[in-house]
C-alpha positions as CSV (number, residue, x, y, z in Angstrom):
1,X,-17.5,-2.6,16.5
2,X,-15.2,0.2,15.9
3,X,-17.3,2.9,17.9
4,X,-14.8,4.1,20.1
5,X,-12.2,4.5,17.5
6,X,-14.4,6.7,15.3
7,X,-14.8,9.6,17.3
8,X,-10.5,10.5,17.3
9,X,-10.3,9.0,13.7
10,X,-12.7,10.9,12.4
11,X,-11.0,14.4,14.0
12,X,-8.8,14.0,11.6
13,X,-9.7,12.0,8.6
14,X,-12.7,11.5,6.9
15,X,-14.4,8.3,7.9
16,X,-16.7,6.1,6.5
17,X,-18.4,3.1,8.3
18,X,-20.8,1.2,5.5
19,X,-23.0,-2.2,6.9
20,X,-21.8,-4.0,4.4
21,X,-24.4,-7.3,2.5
22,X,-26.1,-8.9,5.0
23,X,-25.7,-6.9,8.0
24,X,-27.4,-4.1,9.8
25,X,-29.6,-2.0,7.5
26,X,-28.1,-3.2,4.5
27,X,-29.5,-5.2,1.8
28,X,-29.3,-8.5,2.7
29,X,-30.4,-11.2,0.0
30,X,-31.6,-14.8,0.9
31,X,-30.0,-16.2,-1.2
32,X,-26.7,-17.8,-0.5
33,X,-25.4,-17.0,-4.0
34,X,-25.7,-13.2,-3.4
35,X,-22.7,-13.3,-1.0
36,X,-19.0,-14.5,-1.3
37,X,-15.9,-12.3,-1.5
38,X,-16.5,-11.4,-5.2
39,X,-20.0,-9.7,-4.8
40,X,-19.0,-8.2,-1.0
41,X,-15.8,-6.4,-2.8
42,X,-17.8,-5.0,-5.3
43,X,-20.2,-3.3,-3.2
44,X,-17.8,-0.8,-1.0
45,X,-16.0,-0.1,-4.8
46,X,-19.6,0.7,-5.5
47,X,-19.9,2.7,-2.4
48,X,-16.2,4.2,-2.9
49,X,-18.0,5.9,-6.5
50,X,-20.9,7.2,-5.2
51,X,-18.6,8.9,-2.3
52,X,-16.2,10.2,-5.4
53,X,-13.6,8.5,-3.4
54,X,-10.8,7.1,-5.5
55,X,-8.7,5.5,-2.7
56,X,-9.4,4.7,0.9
57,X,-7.5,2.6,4.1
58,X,-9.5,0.0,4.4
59,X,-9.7,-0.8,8.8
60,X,-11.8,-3.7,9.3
61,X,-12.4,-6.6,12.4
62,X,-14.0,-9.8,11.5
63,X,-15.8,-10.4,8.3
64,X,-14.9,-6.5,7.8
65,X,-11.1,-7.7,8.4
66,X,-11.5,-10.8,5.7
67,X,-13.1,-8.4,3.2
68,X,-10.6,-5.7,3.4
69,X,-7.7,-8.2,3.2
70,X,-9.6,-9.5,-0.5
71,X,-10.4,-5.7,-1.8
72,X,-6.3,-5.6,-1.9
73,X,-6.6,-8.4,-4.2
74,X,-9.8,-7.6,-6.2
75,X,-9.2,-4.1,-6.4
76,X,-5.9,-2.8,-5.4
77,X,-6.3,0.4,-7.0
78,X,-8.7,1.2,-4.5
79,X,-6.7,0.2,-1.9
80,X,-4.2,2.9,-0.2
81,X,-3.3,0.9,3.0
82,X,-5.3,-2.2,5.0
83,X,-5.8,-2.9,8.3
84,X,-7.1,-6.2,9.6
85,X,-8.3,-6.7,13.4
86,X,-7.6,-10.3,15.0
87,X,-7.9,-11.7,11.9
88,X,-5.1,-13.1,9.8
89,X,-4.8,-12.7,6.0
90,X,-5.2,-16.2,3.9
91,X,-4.1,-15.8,0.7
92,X,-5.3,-17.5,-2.7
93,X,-6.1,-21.5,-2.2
94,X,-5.3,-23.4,-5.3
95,X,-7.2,-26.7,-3.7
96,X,-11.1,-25.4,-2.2
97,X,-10.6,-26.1,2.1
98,X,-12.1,-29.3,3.3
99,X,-14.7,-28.0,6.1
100,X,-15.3,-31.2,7.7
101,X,-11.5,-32.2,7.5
102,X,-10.6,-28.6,8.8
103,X,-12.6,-29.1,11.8
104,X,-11.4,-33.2,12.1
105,X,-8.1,-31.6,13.0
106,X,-8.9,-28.4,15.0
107,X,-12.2,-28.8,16.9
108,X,-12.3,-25.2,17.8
109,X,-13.6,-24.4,14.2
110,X,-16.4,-26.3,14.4
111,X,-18.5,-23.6,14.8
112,X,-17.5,-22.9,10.9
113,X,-19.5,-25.5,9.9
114,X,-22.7,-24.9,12.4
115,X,-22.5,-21.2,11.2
116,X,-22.3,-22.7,7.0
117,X,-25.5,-24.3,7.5
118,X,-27.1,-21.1,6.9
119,X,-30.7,-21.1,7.4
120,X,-31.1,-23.5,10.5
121,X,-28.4,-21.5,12.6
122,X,-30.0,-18.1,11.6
123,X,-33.6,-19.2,12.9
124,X,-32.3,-20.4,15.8
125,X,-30.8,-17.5,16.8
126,X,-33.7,-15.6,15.7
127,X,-35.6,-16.8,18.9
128,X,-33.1,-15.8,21.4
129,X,-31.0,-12.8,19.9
130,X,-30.6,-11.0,23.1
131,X,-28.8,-14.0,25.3
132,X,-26.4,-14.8,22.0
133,X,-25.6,-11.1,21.9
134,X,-25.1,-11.4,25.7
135,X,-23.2,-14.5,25.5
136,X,-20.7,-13.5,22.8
137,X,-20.0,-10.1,24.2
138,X,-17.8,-11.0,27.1
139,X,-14.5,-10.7,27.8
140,X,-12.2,-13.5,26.2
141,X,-11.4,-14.8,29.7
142,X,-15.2,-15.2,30.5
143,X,-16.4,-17.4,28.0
144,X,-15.0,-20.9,26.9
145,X,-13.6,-20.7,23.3
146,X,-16.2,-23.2,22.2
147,X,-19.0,-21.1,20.1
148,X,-20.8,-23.9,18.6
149,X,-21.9,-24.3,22.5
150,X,-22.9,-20.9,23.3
151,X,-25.2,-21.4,19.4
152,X,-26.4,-24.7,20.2
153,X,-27.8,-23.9,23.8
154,X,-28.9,-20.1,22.8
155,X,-32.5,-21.2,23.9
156,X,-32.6,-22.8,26.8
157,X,-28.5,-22.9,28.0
158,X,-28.5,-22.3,31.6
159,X,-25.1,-20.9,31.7
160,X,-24.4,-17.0,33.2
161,X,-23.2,-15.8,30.5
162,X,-26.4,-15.8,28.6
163,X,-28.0,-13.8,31.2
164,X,-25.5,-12.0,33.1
165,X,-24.3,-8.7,32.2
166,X,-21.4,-8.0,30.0
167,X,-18.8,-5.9,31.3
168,X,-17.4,-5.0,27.3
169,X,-20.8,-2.9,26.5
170,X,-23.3,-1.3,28.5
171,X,-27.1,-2.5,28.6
172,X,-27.9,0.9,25.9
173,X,-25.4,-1.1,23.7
174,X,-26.5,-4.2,23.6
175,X,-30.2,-3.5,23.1
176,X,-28.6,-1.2,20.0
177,X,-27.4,-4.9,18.5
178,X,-30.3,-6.5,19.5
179,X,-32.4,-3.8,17.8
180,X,-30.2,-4.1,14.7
181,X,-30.7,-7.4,14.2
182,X,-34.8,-7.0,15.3
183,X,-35.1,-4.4,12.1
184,X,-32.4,-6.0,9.7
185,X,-33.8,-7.4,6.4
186,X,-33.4,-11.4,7.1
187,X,-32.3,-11.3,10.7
188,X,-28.9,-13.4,11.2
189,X,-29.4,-14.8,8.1
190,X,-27.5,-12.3,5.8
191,X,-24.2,-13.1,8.7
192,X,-24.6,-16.6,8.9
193,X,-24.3,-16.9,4.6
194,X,-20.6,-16.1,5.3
195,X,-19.8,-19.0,6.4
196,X,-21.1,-20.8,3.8
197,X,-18.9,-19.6,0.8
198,X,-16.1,-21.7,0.7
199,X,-16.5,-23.1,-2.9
200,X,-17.8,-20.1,-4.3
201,X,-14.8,-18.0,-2.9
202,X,-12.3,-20.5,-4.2
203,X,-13.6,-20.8,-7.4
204,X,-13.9,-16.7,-7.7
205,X,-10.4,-16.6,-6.4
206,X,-8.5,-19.0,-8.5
207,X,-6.9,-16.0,-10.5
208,X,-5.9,-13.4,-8.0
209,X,-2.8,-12.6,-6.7
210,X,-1.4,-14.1,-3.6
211,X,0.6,-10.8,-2.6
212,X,-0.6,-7.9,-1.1
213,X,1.9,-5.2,-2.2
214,X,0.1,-2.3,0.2
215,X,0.7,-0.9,3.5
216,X,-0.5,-3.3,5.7
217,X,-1.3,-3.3,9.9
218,X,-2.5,-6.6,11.8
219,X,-3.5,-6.2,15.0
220,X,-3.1,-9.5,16.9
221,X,-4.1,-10.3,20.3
222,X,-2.8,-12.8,23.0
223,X,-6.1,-14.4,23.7
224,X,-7.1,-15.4,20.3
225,X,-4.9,-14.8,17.2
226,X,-1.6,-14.4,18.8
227,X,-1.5,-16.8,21.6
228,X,-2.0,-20.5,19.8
229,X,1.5,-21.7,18.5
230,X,0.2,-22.6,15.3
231,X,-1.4,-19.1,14.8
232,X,2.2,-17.7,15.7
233,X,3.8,-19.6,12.3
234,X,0.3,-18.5,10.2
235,X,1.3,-15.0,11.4
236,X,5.0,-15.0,10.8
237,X,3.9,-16.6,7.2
238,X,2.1,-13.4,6.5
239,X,5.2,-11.8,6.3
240,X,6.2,-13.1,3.1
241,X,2.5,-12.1,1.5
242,X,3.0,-8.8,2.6
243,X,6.1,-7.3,2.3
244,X,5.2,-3.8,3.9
245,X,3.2,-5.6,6.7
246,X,3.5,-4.4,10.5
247,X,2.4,-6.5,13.2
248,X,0.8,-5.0,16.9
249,X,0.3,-7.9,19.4
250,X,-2.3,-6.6,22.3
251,X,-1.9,-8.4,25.5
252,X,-4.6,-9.7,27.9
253,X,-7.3,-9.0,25.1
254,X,-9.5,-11.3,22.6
255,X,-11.6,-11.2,19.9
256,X,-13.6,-7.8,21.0
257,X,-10.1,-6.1,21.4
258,X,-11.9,-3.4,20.5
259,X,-13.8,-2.7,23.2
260,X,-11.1,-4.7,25.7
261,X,-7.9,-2.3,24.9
262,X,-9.9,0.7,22.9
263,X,-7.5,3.6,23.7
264,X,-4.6,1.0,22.9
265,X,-5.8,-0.1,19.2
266,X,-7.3,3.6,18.9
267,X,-3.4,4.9,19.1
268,X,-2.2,2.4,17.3
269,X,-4.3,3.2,14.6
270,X,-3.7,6.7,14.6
271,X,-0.2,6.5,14.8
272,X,0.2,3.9,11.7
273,X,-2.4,5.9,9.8
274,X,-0.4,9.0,10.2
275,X,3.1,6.9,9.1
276,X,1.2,5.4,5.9
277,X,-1.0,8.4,4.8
């Protein structure tokens, strides 16, 4: 995802961009066990040794954003500064969330739950890879905000954006996921075990800190983390997790901000990299 930030981050620092469990060529185990937090962690301090690297700003979007957020609490000695893309940080739980009563009272998440059934969601986008990549890669205004729809009609869905060509990513891109996920070790299956980890990560999380004492960016968007009142208050809660947190809200951009405002997130990378190296 961060393609077009690697070439001017890399002329001048040195850059590392691992696939981590479950993705790409990357291990990825079948078993759900193998994943969580915990074990996810452990793998780029792994990665960190065999580099010699004894610090590192951790920049991630995503699943990449939710893991570096938790390598500040796992390991913080490995942590010089974090960066999270369109994804907030949750701290801690001391009670393990409630899927079903999480999406009871905000039906956009249901998708959380379609994704958590691990197996069943993997093998069904198995047999149409190319039209979810398709789908998914739009802009934010393109799409509806409903994902469990675009999932559940991946087949057979007769809507454009399954079909019709995505002005985020050329067509040399997208056959690049597609082929990714064509050679990968267990498909979408290693992504899809994510979503299933919410007991496992509360019960591994129970004694970590709540604060993230480090150098922190969040880059929020208008379309998706920053727009929706309630996300507003979750953001200005982060605040009192992380004290030396800085927030940049992109405008007219979503999830794949990315690739929507590159040169915008690229310099604002840069330029907070620069203040916290």
């Amino acid at each position: 995802m961060l393609q077009h930030q690697l070439g001017p981050l890399s002329a001048k620092h040195r850059v590392v961009v691992p696939d981590m469990r479950g993705f790409g060529q990357s291990s990825a185990p079948s078993e759900a066990s193998a994943y969580g937090s915990k074990n996810v962690t452990s793998d780029l301090v792994k990665l960190l040794d065999i580099l010699e690297i004894e610090r590192a700003v951790f920049i991630g979007h995503d699943w990449g954003a939710t893991i570096s957020w938790r390598m500040c609490l796992y390991y913080p000695e490995r942590v010089a500064a974090v960066c999270s893309v369109d994804i907030p940080y949750f701290p801690p739980n001391d009670q393990c969330t409630d899927v079903d009563a999480l999406v009871k009272m905000a039906p956009q998440f249901s998708y959380l739950k379609l994704l958590g059934d691990s197996e069943a969601t993997a093998q069904k986008l198995w047999k149409a890879p190319r039209r979810f990549f398709n789908a998914v890669f739009h802009h934010s205004a393109e799409i509806p905000g409903d994902l469990e729809r675009i999932i559940e009609n991946v087949e057979n869905g007769s809507d454009a954006w399954y079909t019709e060509p995505s002005t985020l990513l050329s067509n040399e891109e997208l056959e690049y996921y597609v082929r990714q996920i064509s050679t990968a070790t267990n498909g979408f299956l290693g992504g899809c075990h994510y979503y299933g980890q919410w007991r496992r990560d509360f019960e591994t999380e129970l004694q970590l800190p709540r604060e993230i004492p480090h150098h922190a960016l969040y880059i929020a968007t208008t379309r998706s983390s920053g727009d929706d009142p309630s996300q507003k208050q979750m953001v200005a809660g982060m605040a009192q997790m992380i004290p030396k947190l800085k927030t940049k809200i992109v405008h007219e951009a979503g999830h794949w901000v990315l690739w929507e405002k590159k040169e915008i997130v690229t310099a604002v990378l840069l330029e907070w990299i620069a203040q916290v190296d």
